[in-house]
TIVO-2410 file (N, C-alpha, C; in nm, 3 decimals):
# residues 167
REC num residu      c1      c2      c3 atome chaine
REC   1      X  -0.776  -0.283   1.531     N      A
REC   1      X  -0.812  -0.252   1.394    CA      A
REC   1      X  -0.925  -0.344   1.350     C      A
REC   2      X  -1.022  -0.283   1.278     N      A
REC   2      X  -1.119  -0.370   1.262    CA      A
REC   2      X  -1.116  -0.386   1.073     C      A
REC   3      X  -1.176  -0.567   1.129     N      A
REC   3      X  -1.203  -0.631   0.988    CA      A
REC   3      X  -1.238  -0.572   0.890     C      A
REC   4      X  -1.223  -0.557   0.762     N      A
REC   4      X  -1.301  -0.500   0.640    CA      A
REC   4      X  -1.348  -0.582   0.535     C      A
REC   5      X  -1.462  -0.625   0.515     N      A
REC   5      X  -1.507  -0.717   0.441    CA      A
REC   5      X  -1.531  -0.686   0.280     C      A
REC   6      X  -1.441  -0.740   0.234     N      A
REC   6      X  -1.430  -0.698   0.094    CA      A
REC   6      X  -1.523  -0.690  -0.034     C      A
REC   7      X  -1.633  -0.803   0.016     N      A
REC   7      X  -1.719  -0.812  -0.067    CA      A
REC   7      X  -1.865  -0.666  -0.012     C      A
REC   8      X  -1.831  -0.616   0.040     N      A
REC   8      X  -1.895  -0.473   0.075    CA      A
REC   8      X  -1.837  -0.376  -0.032     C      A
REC   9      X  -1.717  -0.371  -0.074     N      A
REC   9      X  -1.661  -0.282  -0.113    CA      A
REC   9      X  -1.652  -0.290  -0.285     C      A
REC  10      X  -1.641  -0.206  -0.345     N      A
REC  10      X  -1.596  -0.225  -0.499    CA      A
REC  10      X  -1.448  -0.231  -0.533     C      A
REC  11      X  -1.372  -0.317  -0.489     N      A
REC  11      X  -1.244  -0.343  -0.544    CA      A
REC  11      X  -1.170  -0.317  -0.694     C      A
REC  12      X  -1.068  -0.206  -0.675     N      A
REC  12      X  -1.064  -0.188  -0.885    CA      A
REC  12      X  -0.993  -0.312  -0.933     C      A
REC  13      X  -0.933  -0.311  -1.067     N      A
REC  13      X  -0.853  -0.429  -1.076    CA      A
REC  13      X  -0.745  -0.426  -1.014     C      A
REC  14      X  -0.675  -0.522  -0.939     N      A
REC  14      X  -0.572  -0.572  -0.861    CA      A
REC  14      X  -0.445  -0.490  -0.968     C      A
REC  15      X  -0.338  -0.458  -0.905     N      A
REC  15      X  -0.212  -0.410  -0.900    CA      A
REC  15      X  -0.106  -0.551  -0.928     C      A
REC  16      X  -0.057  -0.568  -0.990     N      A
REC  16      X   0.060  -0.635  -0.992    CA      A
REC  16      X   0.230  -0.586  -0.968     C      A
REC  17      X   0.229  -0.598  -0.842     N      A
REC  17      X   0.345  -0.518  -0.844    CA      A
REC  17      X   0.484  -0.562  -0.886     C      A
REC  18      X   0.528  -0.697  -0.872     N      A
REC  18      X   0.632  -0.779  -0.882    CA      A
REC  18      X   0.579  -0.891  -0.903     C      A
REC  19      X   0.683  -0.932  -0.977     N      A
REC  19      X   0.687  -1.114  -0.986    CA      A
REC  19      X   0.849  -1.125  -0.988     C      A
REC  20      X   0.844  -1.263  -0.885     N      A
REC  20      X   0.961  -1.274  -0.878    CA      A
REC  20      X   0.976  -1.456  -0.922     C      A
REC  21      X   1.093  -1.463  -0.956     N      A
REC  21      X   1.119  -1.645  -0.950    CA      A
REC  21      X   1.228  -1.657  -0.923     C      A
REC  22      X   1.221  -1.785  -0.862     N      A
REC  22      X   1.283  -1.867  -0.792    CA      A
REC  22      X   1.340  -1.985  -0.849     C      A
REC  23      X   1.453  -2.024  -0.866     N      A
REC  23      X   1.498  -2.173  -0.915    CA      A
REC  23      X   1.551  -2.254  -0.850     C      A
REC  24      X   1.510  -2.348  -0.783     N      A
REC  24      X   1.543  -2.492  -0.751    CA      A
REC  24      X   1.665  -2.580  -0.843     C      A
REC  25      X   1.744  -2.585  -0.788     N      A
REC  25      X   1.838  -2.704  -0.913    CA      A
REC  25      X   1.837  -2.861  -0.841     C      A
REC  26      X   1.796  -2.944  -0.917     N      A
REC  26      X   1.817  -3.080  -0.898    CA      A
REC  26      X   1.875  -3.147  -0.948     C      A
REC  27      X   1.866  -3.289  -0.969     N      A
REC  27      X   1.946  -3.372  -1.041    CA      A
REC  27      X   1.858  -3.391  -1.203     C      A
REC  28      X   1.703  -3.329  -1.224     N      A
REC  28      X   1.669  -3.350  -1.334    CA      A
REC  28      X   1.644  -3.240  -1.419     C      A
REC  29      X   1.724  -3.126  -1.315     N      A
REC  29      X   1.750  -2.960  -1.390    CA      A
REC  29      X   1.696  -2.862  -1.263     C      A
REC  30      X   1.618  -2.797  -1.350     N      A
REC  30      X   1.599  -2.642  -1.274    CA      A
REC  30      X   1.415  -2.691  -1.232     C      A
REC  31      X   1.386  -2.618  -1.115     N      A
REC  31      X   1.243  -2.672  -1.085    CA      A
REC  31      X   1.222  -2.492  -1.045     C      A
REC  32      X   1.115  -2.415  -1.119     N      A
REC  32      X   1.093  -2.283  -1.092    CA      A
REC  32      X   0.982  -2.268  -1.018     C      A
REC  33      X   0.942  -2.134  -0.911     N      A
REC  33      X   0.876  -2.092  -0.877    CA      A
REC  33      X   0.858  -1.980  -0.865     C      A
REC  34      X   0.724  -1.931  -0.849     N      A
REC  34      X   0.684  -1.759  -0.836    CA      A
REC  34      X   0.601  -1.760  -0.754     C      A
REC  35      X   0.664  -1.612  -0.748     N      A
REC  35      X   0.595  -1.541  -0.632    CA      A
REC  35      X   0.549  -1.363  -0.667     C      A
REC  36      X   0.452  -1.370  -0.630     N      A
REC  36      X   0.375  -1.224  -0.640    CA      A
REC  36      X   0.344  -1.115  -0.531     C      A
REC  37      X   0.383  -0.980  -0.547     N      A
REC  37      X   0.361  -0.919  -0.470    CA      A
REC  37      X   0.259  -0.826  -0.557     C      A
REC  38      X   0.077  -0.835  -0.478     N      A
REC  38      X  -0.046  -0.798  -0.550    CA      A
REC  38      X  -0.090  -0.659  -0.441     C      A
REC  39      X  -0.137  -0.568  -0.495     N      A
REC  39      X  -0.205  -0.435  -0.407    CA      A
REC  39      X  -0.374  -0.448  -0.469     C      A
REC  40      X  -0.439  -0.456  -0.376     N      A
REC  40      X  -0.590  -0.465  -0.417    CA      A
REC  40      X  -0.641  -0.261  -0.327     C      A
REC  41      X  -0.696  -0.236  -0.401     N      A
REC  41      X  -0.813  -0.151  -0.334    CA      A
REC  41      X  -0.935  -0.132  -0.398     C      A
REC  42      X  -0.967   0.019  -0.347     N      A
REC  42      X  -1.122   0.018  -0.408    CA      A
REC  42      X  -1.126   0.185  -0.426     C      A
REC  43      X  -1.024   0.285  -0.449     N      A
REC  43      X  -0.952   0.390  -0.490    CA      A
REC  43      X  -1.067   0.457  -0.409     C      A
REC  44      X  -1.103   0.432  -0.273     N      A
REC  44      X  -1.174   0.528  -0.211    CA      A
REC  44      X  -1.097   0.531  -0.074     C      A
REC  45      X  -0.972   0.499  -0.029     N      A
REC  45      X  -0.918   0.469   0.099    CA      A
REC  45      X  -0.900   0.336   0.115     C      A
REC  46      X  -0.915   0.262   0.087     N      A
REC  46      X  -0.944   0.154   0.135    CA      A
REC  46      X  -0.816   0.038   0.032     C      A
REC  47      X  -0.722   0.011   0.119     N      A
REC  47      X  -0.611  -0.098   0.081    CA      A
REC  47      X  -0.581  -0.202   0.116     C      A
REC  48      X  -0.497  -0.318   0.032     N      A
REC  48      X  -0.461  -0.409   0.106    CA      A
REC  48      X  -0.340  -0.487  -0.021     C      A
REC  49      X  -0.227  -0.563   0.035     N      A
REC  49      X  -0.158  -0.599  -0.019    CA      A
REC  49      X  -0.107  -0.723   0.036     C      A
REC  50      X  -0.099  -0.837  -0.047     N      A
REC  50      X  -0.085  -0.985  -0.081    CA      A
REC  50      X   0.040  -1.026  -0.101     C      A
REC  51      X   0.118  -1.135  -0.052     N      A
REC  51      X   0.213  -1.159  -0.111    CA      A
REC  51      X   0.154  -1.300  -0.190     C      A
REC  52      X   0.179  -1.397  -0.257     N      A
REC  52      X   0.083  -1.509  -0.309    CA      A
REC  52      X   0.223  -1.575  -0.357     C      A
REC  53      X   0.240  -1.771  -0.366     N      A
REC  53      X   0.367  -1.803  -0.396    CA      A
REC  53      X   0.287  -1.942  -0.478     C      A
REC  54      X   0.334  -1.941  -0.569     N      A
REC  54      X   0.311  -2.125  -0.655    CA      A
REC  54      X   0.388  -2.140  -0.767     C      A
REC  55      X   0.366  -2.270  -0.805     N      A
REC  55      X   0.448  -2.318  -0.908    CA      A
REC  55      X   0.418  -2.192  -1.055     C      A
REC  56      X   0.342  -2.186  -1.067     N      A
REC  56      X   0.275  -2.119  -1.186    CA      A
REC  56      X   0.240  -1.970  -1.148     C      A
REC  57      X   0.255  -1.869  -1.257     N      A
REC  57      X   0.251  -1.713  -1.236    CA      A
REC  57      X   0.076  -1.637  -1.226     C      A
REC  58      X   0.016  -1.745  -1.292     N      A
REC  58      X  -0.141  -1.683  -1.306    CA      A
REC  58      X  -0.182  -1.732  -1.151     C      A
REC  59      X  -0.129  -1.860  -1.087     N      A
REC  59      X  -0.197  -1.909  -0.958    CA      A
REC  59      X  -0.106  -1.810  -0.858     C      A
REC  60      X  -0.001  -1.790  -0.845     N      A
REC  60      X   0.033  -1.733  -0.740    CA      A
REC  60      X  -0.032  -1.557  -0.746     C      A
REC  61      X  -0.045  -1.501  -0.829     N      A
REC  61      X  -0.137  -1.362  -0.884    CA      A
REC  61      X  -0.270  -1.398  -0.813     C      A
REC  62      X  -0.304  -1.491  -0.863     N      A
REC  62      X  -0.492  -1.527  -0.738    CA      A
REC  62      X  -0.454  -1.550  -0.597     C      A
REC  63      X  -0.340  -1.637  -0.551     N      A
REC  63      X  -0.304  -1.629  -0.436    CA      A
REC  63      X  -0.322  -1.468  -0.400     C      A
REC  64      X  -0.235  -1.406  -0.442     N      A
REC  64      X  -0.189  -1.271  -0.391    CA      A
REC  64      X  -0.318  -1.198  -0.379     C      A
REC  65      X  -0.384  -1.228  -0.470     N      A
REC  65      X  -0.458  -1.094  -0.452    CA      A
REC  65      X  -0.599  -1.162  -0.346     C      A
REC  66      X  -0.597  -1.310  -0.305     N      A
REC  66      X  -0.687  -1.306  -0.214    CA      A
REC  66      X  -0.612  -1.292  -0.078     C      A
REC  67      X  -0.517  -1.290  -0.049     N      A
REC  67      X  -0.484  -1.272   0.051    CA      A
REC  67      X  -0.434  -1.139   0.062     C      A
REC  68      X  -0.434  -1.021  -0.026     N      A
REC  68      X  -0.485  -0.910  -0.057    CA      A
REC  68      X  -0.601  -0.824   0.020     C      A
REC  69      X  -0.688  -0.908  -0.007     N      A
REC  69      X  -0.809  -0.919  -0.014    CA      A
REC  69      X  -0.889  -0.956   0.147     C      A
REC  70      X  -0.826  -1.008   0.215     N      A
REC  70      X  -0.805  -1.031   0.327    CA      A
REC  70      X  -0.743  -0.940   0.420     C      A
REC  71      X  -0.634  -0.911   0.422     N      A
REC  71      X  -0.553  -0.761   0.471    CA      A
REC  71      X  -0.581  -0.632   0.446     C      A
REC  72      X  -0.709  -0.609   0.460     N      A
REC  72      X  -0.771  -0.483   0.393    CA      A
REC  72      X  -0.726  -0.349   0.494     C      A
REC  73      X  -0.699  -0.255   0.490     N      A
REC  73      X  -0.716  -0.126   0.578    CA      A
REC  73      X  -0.789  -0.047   0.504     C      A
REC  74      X  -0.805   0.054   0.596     N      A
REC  74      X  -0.897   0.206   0.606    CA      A
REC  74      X  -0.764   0.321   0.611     C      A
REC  75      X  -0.768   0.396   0.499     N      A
REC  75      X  -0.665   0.479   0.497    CA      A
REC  75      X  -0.691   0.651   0.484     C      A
REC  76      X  -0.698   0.733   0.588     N      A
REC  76      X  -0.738   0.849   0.615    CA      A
REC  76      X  -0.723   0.901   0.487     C      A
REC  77      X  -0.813   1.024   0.418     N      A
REC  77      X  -0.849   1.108   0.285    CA      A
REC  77      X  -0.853   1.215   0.324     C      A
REC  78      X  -0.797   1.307   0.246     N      A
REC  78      X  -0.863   1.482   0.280    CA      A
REC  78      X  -0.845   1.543   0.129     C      A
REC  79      X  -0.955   1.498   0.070     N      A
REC  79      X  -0.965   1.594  -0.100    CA      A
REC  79      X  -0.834   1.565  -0.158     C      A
REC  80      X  -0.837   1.403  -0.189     N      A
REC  80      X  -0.781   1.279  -0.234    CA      A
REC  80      X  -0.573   1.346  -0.210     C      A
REC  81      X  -0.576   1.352  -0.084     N      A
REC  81      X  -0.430   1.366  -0.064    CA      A
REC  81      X  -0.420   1.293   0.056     C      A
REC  82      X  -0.296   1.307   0.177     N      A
REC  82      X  -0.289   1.227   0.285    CA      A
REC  82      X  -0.343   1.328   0.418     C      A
REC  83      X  -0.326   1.324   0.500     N      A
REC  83      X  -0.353   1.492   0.609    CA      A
REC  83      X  -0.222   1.577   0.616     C      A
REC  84      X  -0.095   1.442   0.664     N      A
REC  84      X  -0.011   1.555   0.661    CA      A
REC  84      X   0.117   1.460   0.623     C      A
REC  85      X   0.249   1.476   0.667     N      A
REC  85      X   0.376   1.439   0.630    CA      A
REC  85      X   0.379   1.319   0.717     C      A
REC  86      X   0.504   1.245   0.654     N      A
REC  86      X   0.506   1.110   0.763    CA      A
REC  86      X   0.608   1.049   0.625     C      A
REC  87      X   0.681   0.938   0.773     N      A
REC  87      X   0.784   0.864   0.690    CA      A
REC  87      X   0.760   0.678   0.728     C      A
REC  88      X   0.739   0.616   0.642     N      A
REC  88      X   0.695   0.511   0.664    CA      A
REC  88      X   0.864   0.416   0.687     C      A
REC  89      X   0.853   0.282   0.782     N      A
REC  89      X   0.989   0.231   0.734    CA      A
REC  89      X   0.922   0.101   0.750     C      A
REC  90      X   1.024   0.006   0.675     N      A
REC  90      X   0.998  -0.113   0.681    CA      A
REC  90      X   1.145  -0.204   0.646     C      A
REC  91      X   1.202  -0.249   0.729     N      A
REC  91      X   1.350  -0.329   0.685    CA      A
REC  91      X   1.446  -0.207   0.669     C      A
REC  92      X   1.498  -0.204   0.563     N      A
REC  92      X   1.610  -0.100   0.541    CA      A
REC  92      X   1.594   0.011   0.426     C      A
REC  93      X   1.426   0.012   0.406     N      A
REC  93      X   1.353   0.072   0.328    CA      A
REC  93      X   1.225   0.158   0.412     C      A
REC  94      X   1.292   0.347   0.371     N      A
REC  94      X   1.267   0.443   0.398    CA      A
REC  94      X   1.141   0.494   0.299     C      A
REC  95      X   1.026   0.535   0.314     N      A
REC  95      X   0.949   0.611   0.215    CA      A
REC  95      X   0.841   0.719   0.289     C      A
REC  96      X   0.909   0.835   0.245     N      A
REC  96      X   0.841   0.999   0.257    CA      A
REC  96      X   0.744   1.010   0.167     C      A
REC  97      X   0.600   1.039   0.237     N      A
REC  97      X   0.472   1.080   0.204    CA      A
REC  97      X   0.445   1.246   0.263     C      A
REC  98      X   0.465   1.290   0.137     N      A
REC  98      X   0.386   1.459   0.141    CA      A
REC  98      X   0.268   1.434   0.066     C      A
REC  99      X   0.187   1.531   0.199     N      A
REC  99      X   0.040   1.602   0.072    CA      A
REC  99      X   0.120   1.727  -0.011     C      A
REC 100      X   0.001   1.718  -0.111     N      A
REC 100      X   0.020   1.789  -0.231    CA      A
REC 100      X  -0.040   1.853  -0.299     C      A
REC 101      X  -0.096   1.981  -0.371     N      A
REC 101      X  -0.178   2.045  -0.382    CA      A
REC 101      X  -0.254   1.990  -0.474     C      A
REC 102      X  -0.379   2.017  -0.534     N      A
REC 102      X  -0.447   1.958  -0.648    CA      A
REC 102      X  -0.373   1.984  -0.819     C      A
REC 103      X  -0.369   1.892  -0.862     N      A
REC 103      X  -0.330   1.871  -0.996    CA      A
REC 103      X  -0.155   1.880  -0.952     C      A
REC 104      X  -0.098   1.813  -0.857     N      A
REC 104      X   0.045   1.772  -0.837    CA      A
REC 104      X   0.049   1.646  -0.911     C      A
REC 105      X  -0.102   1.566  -0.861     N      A
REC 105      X  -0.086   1.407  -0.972    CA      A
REC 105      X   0.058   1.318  -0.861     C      A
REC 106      X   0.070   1.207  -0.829     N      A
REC 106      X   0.122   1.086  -0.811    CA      A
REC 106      X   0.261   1.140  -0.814     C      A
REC 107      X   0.396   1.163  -0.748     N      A
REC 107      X   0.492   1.192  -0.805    CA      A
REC 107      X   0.603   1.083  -0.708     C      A
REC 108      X   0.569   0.974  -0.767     N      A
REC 108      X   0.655   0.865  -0.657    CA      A
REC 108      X   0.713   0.729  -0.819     C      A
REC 109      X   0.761   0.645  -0.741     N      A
REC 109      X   0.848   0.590  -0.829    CA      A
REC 109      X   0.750   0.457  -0.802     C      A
REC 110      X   0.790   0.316  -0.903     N      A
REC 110      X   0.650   0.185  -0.928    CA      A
REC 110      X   0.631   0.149  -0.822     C      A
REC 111      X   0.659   0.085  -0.745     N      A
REC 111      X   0.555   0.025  -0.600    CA      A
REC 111      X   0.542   0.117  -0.550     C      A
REC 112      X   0.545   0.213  -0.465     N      A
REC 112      X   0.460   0.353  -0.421    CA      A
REC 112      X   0.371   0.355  -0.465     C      A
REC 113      X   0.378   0.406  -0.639     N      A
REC 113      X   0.264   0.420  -0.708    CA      A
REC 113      X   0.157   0.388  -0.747     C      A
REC 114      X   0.179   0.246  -0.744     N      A
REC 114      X   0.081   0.083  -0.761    CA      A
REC 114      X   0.018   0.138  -0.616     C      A
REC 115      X   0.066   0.119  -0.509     N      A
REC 115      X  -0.033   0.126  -0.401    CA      A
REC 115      X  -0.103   0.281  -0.360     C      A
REC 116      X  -0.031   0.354  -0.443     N      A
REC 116      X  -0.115   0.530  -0.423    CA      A
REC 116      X  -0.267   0.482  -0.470     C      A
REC 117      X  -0.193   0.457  -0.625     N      A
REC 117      X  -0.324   0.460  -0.726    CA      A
REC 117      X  -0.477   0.370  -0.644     C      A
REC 118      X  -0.396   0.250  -0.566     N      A
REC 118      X  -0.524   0.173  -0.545    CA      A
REC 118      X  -0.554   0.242  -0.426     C      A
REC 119      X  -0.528   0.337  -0.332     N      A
REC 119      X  -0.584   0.370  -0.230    CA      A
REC 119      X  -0.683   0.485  -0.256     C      A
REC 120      X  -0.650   0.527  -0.377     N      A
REC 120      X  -0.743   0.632  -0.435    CA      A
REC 120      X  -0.680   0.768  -0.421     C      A
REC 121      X  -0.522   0.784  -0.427     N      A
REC 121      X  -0.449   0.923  -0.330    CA      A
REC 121      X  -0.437   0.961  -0.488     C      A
REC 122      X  -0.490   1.086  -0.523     N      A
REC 122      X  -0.466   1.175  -0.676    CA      A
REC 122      X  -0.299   1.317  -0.703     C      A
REC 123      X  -0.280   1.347  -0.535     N      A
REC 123      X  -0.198   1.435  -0.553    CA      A
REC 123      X  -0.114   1.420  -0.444     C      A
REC 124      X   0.012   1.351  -0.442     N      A
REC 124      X   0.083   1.322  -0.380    CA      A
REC 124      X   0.248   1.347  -0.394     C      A
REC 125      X   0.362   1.387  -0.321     N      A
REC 125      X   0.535   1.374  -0.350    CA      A
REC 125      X   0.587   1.239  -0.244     C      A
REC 126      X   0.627   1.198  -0.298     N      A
REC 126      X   0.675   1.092  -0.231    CA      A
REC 126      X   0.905   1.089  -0.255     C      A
REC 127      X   0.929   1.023  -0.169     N      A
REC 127      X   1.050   1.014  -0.161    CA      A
REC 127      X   1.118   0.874  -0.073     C      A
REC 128      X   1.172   0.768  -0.154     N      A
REC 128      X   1.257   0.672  -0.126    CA      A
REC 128      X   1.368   0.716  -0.066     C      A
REC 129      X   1.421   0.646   0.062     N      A
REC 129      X   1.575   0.635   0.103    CA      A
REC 129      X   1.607   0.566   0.130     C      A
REC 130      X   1.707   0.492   0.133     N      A
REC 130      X   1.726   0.299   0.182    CA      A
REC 130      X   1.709   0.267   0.049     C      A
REC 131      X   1.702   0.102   0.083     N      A
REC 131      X   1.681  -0.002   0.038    CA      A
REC 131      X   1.548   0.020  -0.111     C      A
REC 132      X   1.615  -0.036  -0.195     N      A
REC 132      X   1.496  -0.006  -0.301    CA      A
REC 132      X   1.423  -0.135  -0.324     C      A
REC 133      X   1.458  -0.202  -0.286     N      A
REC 133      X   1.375  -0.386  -0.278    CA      A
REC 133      X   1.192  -0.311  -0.288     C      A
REC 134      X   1.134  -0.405  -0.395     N      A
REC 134      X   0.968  -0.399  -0.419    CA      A
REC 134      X   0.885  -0.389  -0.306     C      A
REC 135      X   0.993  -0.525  -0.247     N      A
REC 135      X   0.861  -0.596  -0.122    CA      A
REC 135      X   0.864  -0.490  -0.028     C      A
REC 136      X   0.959  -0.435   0.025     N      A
REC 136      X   1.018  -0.359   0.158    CA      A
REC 136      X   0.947  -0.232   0.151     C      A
REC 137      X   0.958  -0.170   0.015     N      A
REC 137      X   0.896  -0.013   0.024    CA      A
REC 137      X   0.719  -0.028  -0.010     C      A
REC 138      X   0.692  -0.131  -0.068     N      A
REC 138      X   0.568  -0.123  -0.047    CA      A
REC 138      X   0.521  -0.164   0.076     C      A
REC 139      X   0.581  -0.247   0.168     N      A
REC 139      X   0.543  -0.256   0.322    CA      A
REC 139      X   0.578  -0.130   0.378     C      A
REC 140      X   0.674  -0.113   0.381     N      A
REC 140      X   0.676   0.063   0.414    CA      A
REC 140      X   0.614   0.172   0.366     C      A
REC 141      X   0.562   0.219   0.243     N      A
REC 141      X   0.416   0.279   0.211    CA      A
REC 141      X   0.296   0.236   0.292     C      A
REC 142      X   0.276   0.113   0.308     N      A
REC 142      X   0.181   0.060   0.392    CA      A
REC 142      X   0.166   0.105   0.524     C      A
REC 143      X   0.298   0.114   0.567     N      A
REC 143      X   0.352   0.133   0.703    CA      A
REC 143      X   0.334   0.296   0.760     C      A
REC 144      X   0.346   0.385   0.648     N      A
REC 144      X   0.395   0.519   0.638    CA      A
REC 144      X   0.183   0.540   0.659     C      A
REC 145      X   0.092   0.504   0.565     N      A
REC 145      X  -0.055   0.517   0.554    CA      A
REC 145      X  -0.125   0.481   0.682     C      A
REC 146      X  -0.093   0.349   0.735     N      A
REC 146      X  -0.117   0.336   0.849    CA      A
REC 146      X  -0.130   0.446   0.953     C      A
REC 147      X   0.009   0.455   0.951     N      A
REC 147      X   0.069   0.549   1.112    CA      A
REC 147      X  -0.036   0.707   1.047     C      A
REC 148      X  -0.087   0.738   0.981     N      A
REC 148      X  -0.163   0.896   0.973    CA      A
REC 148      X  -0.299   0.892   1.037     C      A
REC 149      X  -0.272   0.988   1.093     N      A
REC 149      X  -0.371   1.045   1.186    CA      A
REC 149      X  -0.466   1.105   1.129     C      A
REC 150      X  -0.585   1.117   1.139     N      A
REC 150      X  -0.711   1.171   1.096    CA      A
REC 150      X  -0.736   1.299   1.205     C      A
REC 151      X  -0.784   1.426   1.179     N      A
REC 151      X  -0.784   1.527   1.217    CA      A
REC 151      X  -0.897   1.508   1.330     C      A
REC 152      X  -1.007   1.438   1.268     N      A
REC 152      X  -1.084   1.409   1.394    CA      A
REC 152      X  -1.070   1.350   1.490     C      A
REC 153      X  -1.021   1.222   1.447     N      A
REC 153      X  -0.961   1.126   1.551    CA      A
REC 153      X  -0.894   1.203   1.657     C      A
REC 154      X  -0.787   1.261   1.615     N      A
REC 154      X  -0.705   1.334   1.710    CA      A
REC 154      X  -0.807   1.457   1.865     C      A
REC 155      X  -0.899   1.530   1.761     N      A
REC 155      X  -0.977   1.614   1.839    CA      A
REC 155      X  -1.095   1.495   1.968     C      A
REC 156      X  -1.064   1.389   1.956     N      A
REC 156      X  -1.165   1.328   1.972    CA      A
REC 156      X  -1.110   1.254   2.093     C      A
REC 157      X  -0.974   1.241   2.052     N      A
REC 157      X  -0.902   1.151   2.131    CA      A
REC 157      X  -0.803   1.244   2.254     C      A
REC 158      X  -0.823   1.351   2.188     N      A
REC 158      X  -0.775   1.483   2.329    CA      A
REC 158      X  -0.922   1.536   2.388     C      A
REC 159      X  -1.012   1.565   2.315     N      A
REC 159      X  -1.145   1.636   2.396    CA      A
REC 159      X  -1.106   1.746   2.384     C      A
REC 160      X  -1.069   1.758   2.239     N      A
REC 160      X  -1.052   1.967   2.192    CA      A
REC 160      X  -1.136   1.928   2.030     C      A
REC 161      X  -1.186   2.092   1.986     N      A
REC 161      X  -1.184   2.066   1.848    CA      A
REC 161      X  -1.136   2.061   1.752     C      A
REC 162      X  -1.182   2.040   1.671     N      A
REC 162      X  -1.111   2.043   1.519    CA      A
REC 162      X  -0.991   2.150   1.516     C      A
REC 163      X  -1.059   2.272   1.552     N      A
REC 163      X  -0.979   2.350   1.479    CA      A
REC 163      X  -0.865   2.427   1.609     C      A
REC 164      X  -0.901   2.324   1.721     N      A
REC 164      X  -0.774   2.364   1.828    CA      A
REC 164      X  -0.649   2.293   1.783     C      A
REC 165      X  -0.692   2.190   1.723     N      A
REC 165      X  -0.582   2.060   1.662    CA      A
REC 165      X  -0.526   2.124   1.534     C      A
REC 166      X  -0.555   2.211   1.470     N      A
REC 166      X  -0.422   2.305   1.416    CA      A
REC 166      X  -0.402   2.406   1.413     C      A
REC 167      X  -0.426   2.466   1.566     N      A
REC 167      X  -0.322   2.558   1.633    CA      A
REC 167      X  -0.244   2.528   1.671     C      A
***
């Protein structure tokens, strides 16, 4: 998989998907921390998602989203839907990606959606099974975008054409 250099690209504003905290107990009380789970894209294909951790909620949000920012992919388009069906997993968290006709609009539940919107996907059904944890199904959306095949790729990578690849 090759690098994607971010400052090439027009990135929209960063996604906040979660914040979570953490409490420490000591002997002089509670000592808190956060942590962020950030989705960066550039709503043309193009994703990436951050986890970022610090004492403070605005620094771990810059964490996240540069290391965001860093983890970039290339995510196959066909007239802003996916090509075809696919089930992403990640841990004990299941998530079903259907294409969808035009003006279906986003029909998935908040982290799905956070990372639809930034990949640039307009008409999509989506479906959770498992585990509903933030972190898990948005690695598994991730997971599910990844694994799709591009129609060319495929013709390219057998030595047939386009249109033998959906017969």
């Amino acid at each position: 998989m090759t690098t994607i250099n971010p400052s090439e690209l027009d990135l929209l504003e960063e996604s906040v998907i979660k914040i979570n905290r953490t409490a420490k107990v000591t002997s002089r009380g509670k000592r808190f921390r956060f942590s962020a789970l950030v989705a960066v894209g550039d709503g043309k294909g193009h994703v990436g998602i951050g986890l970022g951790k610090a004492n403070e909620v605005i620094v771990c949000i810059q964490k996240g989203k540069e290391i965001a920012k860093r983890n970039l992919y290339k995510i196959p388009l066909i007239n802003g839907t996916i090509p075809h069906k696919i089930i992403g997993k990640h841990g004990a968290s299941r998530v079903m990606l259907k294409p969808a006709a035009p003006g279906t609009g986003i029909i998935a539940g908040g982290p799905v959606r956070s990372v639809m919107e930034q990949v640039g996907i307009h008409n999509i059904l989506t479906k959770r099974y498992g585990s509903k944890n933030a972190m898990n199904l948005v690695f598994a959306t991730l997971n599910g975008l990844l694994n799709l095949k591009d129609a060319v790729a495929i013709a390219n990578k057998r030595q047939i054409t386009i249109k033998e690849v959906f017969n």
